[in-house]
DSSP file (Angstrom, degrees, kcal/mol; ACC not computed):
  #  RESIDUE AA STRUCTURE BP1 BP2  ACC     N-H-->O    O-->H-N    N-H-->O    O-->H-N    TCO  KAPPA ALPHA  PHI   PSI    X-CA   Y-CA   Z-CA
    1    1 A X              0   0    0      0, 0.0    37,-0.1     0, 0.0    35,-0.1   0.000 360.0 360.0 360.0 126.7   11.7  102.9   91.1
    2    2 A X        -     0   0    0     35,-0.5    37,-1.4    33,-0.2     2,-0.6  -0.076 360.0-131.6 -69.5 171.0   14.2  100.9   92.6
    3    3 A X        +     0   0    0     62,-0.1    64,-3.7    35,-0.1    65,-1.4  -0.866  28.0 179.2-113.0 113.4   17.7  100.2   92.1
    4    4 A X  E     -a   68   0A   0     -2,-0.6    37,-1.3    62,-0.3    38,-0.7  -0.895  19.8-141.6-119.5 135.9   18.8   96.8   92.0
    5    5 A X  E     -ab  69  42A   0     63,-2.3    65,-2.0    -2,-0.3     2,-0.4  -0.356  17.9-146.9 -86.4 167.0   22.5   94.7   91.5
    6    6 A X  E     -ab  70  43A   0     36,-1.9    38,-2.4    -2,-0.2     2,-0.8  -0.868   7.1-161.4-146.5  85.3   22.6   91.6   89.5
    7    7 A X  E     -ab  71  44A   0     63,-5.8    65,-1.6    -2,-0.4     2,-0.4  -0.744  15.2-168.7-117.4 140.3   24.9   89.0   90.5
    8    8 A X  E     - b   0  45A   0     36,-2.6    38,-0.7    -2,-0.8    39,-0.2  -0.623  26.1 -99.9 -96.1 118.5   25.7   86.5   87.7
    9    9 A X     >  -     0   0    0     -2,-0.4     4,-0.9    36,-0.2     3,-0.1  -0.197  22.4-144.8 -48.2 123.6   27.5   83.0   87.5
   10   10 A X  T >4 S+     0   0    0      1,-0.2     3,-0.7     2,-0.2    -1,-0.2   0.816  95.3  61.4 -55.0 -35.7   30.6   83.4   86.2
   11   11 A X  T 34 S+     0   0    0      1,-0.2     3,-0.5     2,-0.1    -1,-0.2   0.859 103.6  54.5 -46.0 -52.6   30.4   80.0   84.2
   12   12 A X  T >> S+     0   0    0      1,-0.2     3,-2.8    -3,-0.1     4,-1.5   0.648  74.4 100.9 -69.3 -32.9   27.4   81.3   82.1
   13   13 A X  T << S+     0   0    0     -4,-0.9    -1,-0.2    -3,-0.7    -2,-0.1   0.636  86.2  45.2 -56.0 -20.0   29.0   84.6   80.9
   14   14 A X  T 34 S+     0   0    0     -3,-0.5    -1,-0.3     1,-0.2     3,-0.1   0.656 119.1  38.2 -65.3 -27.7   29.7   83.0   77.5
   15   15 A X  T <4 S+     0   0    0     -3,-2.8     2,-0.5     1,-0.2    -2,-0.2   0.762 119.1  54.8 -99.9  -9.8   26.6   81.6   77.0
   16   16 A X     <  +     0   0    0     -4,-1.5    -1,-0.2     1,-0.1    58,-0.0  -0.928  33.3 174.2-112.6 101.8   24.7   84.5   78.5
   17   17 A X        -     0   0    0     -2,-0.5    -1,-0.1    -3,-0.1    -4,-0.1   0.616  54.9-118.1 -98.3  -2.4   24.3   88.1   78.2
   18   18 A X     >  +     0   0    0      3,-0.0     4,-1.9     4,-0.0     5,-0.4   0.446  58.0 149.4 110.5  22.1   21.4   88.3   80.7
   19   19 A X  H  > S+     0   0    0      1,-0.2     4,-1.2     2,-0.2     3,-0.1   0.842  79.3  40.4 -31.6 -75.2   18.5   89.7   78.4
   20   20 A X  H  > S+     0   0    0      1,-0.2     4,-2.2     2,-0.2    -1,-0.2   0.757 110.0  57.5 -67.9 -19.7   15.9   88.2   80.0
   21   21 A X  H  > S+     0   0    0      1,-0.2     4,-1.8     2,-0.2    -1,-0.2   0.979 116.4  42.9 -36.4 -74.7   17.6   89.1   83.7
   22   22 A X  H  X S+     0   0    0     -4,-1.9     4,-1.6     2,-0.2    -1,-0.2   0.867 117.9  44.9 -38.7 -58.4   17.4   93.0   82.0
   23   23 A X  H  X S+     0   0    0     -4,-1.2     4,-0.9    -5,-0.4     5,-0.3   0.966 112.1  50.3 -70.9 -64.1   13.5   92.4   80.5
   24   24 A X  H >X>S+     0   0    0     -4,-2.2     3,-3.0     2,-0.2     4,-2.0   0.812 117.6  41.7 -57.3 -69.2   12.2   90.8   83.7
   25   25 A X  H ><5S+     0   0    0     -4,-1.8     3,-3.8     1,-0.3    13,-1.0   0.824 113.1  48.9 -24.6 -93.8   13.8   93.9   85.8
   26   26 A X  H 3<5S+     0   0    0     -4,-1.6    -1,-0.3     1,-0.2    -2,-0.2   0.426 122.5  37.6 -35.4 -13.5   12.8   96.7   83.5
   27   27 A X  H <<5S-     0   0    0     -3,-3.0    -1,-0.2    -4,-0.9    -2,-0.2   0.451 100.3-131.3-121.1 -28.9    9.1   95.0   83.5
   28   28 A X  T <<5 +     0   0    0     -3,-3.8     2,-0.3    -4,-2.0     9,-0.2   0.927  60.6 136.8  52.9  50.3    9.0   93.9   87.3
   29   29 A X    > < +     0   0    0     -5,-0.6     3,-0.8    -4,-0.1     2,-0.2  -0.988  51.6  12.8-117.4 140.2    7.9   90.5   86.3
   30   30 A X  G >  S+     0   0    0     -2,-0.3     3,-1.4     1,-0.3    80,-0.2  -0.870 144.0   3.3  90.7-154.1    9.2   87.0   87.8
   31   31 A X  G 3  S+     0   0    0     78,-3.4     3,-0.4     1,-0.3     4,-0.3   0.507 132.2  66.4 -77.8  -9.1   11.1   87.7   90.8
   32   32 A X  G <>  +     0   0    0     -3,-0.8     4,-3.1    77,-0.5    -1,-0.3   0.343  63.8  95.8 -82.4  19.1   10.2   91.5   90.4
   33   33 A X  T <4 S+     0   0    0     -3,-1.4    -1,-0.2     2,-0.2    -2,-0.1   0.948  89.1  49.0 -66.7 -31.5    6.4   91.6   91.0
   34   34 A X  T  4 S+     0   0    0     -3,-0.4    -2,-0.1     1,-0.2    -1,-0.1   0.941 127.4  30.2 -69.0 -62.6    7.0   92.6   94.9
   35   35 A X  T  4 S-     0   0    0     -4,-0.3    -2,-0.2     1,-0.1   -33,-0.2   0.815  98.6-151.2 -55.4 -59.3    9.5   95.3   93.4
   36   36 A X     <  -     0   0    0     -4,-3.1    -8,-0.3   -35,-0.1   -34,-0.1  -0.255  58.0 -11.9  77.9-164.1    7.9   96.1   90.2
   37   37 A X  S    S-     0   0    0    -10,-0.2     2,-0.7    -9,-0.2   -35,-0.5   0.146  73.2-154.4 -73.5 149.3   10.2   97.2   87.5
   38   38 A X        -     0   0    0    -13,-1.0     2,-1.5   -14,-0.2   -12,-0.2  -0.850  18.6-131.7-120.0 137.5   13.8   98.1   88.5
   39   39 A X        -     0   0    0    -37,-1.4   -17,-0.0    -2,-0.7    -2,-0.0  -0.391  33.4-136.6 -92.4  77.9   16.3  100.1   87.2
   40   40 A X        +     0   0    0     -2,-1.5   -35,-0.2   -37,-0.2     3,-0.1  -0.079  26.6 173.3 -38.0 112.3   19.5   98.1   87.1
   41   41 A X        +     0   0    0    -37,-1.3     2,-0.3     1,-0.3   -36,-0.2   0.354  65.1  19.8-107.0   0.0   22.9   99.4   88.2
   42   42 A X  E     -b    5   0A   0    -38,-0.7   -36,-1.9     2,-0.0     2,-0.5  -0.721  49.3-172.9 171.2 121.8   25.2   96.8   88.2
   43   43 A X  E     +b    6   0A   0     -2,-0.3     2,-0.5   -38,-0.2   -36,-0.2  -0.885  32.3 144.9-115.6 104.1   25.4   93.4   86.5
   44   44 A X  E     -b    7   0A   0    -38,-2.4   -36,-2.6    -2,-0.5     2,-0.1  -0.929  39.5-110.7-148.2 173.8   28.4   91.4   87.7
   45   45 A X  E     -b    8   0A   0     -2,-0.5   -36,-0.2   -38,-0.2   -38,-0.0  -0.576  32.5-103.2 -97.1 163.9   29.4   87.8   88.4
   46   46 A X        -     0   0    0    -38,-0.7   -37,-0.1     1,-0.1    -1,-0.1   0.951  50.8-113.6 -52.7 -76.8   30.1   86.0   91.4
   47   47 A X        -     0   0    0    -39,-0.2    -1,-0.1     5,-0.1   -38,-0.1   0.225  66.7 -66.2 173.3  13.3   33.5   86.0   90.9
   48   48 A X  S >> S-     0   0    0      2,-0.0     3,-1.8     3,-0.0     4,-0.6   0.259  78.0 -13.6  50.4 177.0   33.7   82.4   90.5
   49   49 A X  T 34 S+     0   0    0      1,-0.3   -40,-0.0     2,-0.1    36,-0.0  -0.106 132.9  31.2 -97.1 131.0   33.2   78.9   92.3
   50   50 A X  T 34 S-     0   0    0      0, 0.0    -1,-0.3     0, 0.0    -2,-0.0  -0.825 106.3-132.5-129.2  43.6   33.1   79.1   94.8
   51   51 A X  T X>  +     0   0    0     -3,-1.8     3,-1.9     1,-0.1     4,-0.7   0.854  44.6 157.9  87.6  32.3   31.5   82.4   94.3
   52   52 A X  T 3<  +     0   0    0     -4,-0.6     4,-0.4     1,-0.3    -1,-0.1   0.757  67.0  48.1 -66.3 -17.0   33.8   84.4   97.0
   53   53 A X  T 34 S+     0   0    0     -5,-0.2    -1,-0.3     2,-0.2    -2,-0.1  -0.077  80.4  98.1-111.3  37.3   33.5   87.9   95.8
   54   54 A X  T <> S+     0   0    0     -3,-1.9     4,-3.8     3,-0.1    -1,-0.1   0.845  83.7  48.0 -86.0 -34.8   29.9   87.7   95.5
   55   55 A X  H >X S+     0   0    0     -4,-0.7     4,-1.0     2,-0.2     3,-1.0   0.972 113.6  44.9 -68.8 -55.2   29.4   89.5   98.9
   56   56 A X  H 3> S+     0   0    0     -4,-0.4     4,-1.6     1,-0.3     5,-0.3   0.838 115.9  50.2 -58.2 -10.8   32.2   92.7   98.3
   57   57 A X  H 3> S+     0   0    0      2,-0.2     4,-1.2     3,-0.2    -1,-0.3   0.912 102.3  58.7-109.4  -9.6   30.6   93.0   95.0
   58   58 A X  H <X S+     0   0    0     -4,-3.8     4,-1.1    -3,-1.0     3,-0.4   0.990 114.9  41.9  16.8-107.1   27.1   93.0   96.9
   59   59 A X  H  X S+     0   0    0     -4,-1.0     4,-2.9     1,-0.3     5,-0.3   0.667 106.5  51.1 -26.0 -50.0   28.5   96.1   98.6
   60   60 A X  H  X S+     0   0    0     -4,-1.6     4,-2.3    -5,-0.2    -1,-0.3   0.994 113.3  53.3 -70.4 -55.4   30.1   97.9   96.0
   61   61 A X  H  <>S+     0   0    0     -4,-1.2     5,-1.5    -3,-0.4    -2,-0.2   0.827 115.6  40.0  -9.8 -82.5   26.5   97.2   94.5
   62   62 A X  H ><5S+     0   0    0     -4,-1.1     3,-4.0     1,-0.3    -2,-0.2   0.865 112.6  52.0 -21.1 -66.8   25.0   98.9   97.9
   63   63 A X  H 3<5S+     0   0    0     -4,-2.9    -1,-0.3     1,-0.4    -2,-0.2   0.777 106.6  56.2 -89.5 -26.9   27.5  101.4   98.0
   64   64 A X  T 3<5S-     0   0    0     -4,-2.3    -1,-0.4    -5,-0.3    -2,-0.2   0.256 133.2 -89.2 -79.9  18.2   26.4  102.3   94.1
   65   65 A X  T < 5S+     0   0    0     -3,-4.0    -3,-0.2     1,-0.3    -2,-0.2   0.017  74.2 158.5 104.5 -27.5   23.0  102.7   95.3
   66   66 A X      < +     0   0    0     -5,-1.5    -1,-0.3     1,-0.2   -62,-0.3   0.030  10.8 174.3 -22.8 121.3   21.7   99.1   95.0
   67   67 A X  S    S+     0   0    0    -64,-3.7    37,-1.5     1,-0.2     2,-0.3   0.651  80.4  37.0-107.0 -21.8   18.3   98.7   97.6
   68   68 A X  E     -ac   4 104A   0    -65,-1.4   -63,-2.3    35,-0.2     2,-0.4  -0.923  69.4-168.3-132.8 157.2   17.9   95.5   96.2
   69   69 A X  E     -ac   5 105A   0     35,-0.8    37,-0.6    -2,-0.3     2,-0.3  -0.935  15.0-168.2-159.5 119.7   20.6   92.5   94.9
   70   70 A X  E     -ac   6 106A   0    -65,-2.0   -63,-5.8    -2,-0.4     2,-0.7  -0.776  19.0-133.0-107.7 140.7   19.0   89.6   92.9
   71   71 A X  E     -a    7   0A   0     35,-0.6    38,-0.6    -2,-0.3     5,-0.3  -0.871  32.1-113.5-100.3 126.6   21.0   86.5   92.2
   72   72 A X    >>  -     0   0    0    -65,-1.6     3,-2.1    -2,-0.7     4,-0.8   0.072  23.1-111.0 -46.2 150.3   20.8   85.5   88.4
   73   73 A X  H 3> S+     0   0    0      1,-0.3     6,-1.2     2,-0.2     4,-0.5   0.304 114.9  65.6 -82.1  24.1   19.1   82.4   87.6
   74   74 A X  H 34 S+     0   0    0      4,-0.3    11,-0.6     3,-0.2     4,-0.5   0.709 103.7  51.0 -83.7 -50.7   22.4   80.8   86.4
   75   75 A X  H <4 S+     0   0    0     -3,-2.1    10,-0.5   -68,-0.2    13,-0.3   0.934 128.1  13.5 -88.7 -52.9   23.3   81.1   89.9
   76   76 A X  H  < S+     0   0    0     -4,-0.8    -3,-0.1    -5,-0.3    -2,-0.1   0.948 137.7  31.9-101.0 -48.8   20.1   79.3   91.8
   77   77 A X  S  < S-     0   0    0     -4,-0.5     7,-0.2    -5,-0.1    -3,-0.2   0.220 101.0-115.6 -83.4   4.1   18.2   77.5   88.7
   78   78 A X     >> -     0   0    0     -4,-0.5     4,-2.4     5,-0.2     5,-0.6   0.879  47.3-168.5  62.0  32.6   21.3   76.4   86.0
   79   79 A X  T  45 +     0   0    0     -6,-1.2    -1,-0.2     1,-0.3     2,-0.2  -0.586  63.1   0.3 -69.3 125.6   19.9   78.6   83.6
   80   80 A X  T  45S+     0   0    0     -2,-0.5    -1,-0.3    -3,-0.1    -6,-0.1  -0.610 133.6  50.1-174.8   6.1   21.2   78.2   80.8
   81   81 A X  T  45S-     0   0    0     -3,-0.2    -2,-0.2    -2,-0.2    -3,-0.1   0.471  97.7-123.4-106.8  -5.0   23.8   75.3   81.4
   82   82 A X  T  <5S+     0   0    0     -4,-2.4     2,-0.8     1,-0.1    -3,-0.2   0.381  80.7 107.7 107.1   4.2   21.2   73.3   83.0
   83   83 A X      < -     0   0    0     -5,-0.6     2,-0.3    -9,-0.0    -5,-0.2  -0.759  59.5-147.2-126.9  97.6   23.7   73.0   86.5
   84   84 A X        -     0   0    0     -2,-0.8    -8,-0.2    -7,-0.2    -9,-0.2  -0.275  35.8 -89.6 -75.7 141.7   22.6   75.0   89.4
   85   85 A X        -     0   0    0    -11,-0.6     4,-0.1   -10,-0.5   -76,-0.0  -0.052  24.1-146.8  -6.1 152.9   25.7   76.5   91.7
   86   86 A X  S    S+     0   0    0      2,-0.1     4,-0.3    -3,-0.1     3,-0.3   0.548 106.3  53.5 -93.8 -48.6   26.6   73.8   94.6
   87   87 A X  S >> S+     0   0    0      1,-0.2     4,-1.4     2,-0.1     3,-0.9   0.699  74.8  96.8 -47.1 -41.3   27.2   77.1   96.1
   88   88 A X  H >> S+     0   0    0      2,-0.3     3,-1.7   -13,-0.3     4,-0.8   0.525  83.6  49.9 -10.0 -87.8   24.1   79.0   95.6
   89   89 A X  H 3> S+     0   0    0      1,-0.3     4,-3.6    -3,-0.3    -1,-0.3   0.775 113.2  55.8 -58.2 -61.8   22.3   78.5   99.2
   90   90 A X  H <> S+     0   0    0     -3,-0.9     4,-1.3    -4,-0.3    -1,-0.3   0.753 115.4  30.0 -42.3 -41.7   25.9   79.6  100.7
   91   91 A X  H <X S+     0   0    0     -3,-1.7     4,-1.9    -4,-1.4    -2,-0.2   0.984 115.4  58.5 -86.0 -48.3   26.4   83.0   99.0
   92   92 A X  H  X S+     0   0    0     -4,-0.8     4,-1.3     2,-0.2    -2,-0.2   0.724 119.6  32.1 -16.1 -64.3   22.7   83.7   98.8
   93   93 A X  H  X S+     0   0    0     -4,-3.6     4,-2.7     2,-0.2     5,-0.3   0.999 116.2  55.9 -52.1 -66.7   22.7   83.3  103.1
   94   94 A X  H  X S+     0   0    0     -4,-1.3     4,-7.7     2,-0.2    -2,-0.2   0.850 109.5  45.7 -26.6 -80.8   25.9   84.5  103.3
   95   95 A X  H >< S+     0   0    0     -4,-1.9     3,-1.9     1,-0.2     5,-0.4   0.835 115.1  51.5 -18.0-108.5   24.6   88.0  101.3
   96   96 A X  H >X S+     0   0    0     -4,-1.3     4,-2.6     1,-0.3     3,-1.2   0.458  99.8  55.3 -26.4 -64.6   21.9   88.1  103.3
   97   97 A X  H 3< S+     0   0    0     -4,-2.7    -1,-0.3     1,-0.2    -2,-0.2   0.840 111.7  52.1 -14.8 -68.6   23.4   87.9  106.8
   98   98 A X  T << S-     0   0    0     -4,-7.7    -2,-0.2    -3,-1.9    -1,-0.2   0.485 133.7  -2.3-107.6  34.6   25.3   90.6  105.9
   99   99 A X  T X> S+     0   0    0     -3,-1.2     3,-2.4    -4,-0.2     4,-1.4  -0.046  86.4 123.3-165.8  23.3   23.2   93.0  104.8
  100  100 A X  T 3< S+     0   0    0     -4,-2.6     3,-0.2    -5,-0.4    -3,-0.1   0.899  75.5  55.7 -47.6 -37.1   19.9   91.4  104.9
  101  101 A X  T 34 S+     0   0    0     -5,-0.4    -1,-0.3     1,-0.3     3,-0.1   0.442 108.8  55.6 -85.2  12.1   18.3   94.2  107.1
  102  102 A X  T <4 S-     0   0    0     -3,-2.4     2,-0.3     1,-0.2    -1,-0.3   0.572 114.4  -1.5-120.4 -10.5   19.4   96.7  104.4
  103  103 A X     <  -     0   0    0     -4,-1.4    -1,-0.2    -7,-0.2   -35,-0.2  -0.998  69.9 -86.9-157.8 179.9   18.0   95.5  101.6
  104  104 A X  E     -c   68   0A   0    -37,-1.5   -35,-0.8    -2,-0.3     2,-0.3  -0.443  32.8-167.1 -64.2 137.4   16.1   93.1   99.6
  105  105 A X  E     -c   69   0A   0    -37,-0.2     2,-0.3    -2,-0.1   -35,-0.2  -0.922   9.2-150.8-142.0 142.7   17.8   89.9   98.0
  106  106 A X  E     -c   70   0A   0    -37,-0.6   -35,-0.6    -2,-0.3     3,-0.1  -0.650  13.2-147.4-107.6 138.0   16.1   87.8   95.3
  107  107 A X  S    S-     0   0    0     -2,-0.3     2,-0.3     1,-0.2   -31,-0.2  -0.122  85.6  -1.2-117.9   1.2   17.1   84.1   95.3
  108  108 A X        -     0   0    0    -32,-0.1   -77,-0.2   -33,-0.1   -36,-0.2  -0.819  53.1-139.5 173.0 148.4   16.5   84.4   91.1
  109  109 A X              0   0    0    -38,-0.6   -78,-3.4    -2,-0.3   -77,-0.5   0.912 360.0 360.0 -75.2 -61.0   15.4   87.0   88.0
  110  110 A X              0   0    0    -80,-0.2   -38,-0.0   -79,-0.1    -2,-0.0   0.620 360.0 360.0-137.0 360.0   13.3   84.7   86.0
């Protein structure tokens, strides 16, 4: 099973507590069919806009064993305030760039 990080809009933590993020993982449905279920190690938010600490907290992810680092669908889709990131494309590349060739990154949970 893999290990996967979870980074979350910071805007949404009131309104969110990231069930379904957590059921989709544990179930390796939605953005986890290539993975199939994952064992989540670290749920934390960008750091807020415009989302600068999402890459060191990416790493610290990594470095806690993340292989894979999904951004929540607060971040790509507006879930649950209906207003996706202006940022989103930017950390999501960003992420990738630097540490693309070491792991997996998911552009959403569910």
């Amino acid at each position: 099973m893999k290990k996967v990080g979870i980074i979350r809009c910071q805007q949404t933590e009131d309104l969110c507590g990231g069930t379904t993020c957590f059921k989709v993982a544990e179930t390796g449905k939605i953005a986890f069919q290539e993975t199939g279920p994952v064992e989540v190690i670290g749920f934390v938010s960008c750091g807020g806009c415009p989302g600068k600490k999402a890459v060191p907290r990416a790493k610290m992810m990594m470095d806690r064993g993340a292989e894979v680092i999904a951004f929540a669908s607060c971040i790509k889709n507006g879930n649950p305030i209906g207003f996706p990131c202006p940022h989103a494309d930017t950390m999501i590349d960003v992420v990738k760039i630097r540490f693309g060739k070491d792991i997996q990154v998911l552009n959403h949970t569910h």
